[in-house]
Backbone as XML, in Angstrom:
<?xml version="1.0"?>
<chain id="A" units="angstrom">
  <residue number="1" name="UNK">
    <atom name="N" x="0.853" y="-1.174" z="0.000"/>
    <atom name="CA" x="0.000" y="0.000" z="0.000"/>
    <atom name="C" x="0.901" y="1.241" z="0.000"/>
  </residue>
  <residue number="2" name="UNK">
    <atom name="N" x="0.714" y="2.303" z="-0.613"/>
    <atom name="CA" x="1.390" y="3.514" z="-1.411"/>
    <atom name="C" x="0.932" y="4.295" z="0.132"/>
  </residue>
  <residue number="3" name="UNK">
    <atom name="N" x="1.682" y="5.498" z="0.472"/>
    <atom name="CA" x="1.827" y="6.080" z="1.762"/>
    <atom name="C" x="0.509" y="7.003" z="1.179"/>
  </residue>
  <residue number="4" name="UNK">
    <atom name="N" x="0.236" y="7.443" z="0.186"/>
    <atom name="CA" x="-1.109" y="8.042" z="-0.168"/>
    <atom name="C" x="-2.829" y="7.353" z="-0.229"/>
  </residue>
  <residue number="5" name="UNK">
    <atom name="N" x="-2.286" y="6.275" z="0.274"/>
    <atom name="CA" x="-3.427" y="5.154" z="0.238"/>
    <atom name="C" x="-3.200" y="5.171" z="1.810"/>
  </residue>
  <residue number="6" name="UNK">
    <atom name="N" x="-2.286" y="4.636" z="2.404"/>
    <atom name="CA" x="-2.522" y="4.965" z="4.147"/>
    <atom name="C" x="-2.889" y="6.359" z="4.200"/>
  </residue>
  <residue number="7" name="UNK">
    <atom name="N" x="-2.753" y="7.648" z="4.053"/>
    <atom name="CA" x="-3.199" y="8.361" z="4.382"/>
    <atom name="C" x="-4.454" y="9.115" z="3.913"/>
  </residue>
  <residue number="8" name="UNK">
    <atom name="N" x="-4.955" y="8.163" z="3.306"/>
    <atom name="CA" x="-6.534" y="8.645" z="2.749"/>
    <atom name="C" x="-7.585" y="7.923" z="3.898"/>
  </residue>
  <residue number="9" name="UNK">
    <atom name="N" x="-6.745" y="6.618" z="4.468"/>
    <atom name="CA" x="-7.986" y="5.471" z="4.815"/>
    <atom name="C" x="-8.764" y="6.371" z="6.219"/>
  </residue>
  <residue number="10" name="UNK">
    <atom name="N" x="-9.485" y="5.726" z="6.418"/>
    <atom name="CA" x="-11.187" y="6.302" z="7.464"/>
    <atom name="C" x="-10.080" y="6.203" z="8.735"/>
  </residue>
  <residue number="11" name="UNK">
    <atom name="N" x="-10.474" y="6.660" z="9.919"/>
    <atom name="CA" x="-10.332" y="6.346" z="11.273"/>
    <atom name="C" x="-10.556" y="4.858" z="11.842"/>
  </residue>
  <residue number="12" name="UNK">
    <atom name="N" x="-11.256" y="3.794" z="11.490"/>
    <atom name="CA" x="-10.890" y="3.078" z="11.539"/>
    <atom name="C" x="-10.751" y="1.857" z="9.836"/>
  </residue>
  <residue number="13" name="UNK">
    <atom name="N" x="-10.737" y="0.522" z="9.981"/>
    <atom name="CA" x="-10.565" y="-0.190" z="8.628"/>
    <atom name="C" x="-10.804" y="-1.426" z="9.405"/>
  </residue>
  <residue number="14" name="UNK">
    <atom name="N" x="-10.825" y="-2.196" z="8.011"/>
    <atom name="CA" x="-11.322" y="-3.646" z="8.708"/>
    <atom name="C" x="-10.252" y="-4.397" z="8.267"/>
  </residue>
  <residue number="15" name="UNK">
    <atom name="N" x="-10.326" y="-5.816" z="8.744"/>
    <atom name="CA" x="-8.888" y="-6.540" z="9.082"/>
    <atom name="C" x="-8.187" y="-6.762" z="7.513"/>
  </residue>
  <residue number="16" name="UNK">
    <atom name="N" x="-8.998" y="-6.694" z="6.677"/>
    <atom name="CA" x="-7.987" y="-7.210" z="5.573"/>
    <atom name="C" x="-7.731" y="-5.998" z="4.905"/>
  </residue>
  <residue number="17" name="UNK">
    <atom name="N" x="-7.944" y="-4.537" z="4.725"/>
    <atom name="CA" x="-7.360" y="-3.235" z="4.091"/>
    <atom name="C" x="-5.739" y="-3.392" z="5.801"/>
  </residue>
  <residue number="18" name="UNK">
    <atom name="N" x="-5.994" y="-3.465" z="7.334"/>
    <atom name="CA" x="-5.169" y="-3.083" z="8.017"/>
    <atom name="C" x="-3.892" y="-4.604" z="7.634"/>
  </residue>
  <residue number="19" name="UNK">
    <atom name="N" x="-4.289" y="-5.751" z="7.260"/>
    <atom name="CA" x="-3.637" y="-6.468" z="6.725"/>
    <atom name="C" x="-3.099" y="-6.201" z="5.315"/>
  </residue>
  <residue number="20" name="UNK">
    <atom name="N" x="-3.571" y="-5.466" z="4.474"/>
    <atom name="CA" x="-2.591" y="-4.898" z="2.864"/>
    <atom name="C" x="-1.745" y="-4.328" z="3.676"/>
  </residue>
  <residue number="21" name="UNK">
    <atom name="N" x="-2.030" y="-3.187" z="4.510"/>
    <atom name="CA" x="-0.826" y="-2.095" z="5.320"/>
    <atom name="C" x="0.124" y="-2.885" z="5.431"/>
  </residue>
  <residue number="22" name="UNK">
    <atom name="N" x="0.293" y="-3.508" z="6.292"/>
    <atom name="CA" x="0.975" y="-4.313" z="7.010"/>
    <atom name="C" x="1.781" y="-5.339" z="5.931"/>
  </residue>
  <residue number="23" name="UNK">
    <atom name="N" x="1.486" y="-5.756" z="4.543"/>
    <atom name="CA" x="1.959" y="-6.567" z="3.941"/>
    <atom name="C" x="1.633" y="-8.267" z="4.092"/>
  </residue>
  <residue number="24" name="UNK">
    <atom name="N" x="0.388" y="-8.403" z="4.886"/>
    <atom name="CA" x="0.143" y="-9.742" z="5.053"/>
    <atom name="C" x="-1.344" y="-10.046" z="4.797"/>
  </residue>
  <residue number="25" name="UNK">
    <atom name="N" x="-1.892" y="-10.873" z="4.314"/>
    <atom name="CA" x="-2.914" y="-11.560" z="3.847"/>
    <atom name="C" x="-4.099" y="-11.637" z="5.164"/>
  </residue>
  <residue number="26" name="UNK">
    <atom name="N" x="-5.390" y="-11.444" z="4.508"/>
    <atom name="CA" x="-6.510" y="-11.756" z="4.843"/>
    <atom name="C" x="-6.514" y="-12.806" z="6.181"/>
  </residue>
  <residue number="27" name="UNK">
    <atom name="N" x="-6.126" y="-13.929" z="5.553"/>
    <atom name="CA" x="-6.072" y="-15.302" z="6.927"/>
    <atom name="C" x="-5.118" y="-15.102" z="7.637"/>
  </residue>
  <residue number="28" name="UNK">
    <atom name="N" x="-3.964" y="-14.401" z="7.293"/>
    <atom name="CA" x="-3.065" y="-14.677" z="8.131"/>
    <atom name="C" x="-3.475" y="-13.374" z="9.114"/>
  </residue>
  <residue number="29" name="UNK">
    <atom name="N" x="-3.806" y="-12.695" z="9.065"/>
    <atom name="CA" x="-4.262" y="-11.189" z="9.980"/>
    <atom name="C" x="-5.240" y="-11.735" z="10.791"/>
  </residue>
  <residue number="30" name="UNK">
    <atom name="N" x="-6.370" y="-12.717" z="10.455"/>
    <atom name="CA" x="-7.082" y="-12.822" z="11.678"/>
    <atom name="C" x="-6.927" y="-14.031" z="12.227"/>
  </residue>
  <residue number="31" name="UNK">
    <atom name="N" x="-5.664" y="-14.938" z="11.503"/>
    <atom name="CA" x="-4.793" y="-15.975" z="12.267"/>
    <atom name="C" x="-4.312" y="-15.288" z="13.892"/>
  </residue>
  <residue number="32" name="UNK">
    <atom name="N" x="-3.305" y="-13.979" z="13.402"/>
    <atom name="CA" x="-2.670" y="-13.189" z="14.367"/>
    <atom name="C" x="-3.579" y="-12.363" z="15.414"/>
  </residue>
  <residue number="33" name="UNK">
    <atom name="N" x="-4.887" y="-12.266" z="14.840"/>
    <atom name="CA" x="-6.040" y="-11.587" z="16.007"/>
    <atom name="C" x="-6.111" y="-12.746" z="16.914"/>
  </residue>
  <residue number="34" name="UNK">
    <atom name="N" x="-6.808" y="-14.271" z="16.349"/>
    <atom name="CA" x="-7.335" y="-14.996" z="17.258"/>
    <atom name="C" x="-6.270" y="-15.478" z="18.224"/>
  </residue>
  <residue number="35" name="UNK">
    <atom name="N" x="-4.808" y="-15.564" z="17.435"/>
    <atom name="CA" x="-3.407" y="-15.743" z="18.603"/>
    <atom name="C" x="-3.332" y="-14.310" z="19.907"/>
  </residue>
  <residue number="36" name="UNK">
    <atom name="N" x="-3.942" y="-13.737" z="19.400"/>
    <atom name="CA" x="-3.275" y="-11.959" z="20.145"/>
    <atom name="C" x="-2.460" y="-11.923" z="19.632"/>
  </residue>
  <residue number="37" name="UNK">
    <atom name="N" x="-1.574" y="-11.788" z="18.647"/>
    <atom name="CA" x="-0.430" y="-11.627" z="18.007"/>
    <atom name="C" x="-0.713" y="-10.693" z="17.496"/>
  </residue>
  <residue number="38" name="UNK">
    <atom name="N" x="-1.700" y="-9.819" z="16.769"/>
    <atom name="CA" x="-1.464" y="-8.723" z="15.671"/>
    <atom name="C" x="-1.032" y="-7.878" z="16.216"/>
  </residue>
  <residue number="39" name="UNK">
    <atom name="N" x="-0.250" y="-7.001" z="15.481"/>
    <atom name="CA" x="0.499" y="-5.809" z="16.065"/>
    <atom name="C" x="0.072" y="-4.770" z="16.369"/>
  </residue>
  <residue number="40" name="UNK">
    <atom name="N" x="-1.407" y="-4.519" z="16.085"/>
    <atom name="CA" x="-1.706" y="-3.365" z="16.623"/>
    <atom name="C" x="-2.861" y="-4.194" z="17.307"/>
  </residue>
  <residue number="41" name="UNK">
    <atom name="N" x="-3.659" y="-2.653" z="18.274"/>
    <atom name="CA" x="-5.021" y="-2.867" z="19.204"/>
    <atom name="C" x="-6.136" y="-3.042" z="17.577"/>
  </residue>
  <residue number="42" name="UNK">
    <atom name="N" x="-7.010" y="-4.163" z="18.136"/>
    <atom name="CA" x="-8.171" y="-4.357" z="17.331"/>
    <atom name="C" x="-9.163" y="-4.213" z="18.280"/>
  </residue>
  <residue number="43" name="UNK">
    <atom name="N" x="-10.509" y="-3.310" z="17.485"/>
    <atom name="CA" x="-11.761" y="-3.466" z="18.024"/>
    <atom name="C" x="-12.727" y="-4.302" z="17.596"/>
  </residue>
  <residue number="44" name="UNK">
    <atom name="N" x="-13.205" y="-5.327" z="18.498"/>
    <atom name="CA" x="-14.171" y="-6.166" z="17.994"/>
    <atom name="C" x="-15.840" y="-5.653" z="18.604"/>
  </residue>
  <residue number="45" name="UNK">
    <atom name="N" x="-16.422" y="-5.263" z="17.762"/>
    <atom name="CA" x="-17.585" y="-4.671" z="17.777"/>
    <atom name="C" x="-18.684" y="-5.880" z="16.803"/>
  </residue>
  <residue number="46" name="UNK">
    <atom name="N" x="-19.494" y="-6.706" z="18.008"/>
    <atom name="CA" x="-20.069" y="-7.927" z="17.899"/>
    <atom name="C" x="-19.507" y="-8.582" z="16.899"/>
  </residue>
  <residue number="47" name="UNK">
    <atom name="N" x="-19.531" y="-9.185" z="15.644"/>
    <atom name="CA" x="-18.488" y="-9.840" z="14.837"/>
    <atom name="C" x="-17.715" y="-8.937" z="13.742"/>
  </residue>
  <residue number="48" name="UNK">
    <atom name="N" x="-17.758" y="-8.042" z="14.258"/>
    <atom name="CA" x="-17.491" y="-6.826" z="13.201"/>
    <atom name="C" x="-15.823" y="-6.896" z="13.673"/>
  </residue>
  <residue number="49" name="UNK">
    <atom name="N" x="-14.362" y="-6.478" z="13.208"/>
    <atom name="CA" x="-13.410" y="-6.298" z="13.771"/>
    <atom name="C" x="-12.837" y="-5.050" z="13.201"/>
  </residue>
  <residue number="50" name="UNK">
    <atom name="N" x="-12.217" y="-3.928" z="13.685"/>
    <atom name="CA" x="-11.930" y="-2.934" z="13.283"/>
    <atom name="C" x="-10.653" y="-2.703" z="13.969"/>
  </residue>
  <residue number="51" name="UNK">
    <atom name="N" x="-9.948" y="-2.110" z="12.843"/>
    <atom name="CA" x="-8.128" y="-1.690" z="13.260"/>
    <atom name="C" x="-8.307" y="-0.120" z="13.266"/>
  </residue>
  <residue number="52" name="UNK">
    <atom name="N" x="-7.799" y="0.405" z="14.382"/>
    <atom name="CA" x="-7.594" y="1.744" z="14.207"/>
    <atom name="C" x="-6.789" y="2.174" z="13.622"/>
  </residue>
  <residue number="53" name="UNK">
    <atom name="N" x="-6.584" y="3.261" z="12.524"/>
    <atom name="CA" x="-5.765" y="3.238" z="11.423"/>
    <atom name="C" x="-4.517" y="4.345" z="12.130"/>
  </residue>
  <residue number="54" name="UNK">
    <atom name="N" x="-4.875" y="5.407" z="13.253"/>
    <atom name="CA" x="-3.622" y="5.654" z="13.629"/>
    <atom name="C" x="-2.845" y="4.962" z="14.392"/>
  </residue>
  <residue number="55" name="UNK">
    <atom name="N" x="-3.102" y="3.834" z="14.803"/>
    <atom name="CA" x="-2.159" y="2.730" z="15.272"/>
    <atom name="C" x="-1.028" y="2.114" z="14.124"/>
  </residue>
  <residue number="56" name="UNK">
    <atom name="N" x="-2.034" y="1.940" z="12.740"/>
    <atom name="CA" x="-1.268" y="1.405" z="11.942"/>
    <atom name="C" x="-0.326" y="2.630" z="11.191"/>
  </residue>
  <residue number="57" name="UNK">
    <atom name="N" x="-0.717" y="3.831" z="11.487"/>
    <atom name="CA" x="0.484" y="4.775" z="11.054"/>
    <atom name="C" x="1.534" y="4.804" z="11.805"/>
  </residue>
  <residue number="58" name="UNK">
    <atom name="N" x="1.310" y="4.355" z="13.405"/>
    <atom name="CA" x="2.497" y="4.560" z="13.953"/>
    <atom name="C" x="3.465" y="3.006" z="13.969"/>
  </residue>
  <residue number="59" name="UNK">
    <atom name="N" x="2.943" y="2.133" z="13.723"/>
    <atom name="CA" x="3.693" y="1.054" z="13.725"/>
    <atom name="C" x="4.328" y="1.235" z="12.324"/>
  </residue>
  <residue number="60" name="UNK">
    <atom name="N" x="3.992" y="1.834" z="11.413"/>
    <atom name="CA" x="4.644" y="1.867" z="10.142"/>
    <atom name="C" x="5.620" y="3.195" z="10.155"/>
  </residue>
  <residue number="61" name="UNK">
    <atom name="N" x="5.259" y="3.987" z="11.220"/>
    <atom name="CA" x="5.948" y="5.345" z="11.156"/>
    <atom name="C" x="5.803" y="6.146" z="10.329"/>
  </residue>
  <residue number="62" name="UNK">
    <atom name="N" x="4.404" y="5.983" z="9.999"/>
    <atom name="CA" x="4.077" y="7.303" z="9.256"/>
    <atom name="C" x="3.831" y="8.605" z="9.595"/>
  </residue>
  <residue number="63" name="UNK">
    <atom name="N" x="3.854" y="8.661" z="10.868"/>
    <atom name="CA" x="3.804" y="10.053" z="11.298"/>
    <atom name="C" x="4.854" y="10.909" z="11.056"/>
  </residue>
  <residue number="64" name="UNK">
    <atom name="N" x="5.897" y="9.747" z="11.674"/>
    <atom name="CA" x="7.580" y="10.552" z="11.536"/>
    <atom name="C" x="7.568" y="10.990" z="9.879"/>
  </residue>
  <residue number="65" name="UNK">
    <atom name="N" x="7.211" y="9.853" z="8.871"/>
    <atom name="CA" x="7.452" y="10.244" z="7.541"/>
    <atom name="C" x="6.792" y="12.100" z="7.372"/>
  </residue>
  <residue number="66" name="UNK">
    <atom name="N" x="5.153" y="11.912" z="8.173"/>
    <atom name="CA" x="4.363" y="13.511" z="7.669"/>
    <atom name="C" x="4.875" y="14.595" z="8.559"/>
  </residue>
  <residue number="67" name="UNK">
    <atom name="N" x="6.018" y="14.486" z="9.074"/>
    <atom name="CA" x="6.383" y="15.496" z="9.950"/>
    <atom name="C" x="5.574" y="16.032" z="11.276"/>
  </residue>
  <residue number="68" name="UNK">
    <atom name="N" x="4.965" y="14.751" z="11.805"/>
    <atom name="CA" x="3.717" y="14.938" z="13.023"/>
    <atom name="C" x="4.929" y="14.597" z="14.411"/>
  </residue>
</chain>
């Protein structure tokens, strides 16, 4: 994903756009939810799962990149 595509996405995203970020696949992202392994905080809102997307800017360091 192009740093203009992370910085367009909503406040939050669902597991497989926060899995493109990240460079890893659909199954394997909610492999790493049901372990607790994923790298960032997920919200599970009844079967719904949502990644907060400024989590995934800072694990990627996109802030440092926008001068924040």
């Amino acid at each position: 994903m192009r740093l203009e595509e992370l910085l367009s996405l909503p406040a939050t995203v669902n597991v497989t756009t926060a899995g493109r970020a990240l460079g890893i696949g659909r199954d394997k992202a909610y492999e790493l939810i049901r372990k607790g392994s994923f790298p960032v905080r997920t919200l599970t809102l009844g079967r719904t799962v949502r990644v907060p997307t400024a989590e995934l800017w800072k694990l990627l360091g996109v802030g440092e990149r926008r001068g924040a």
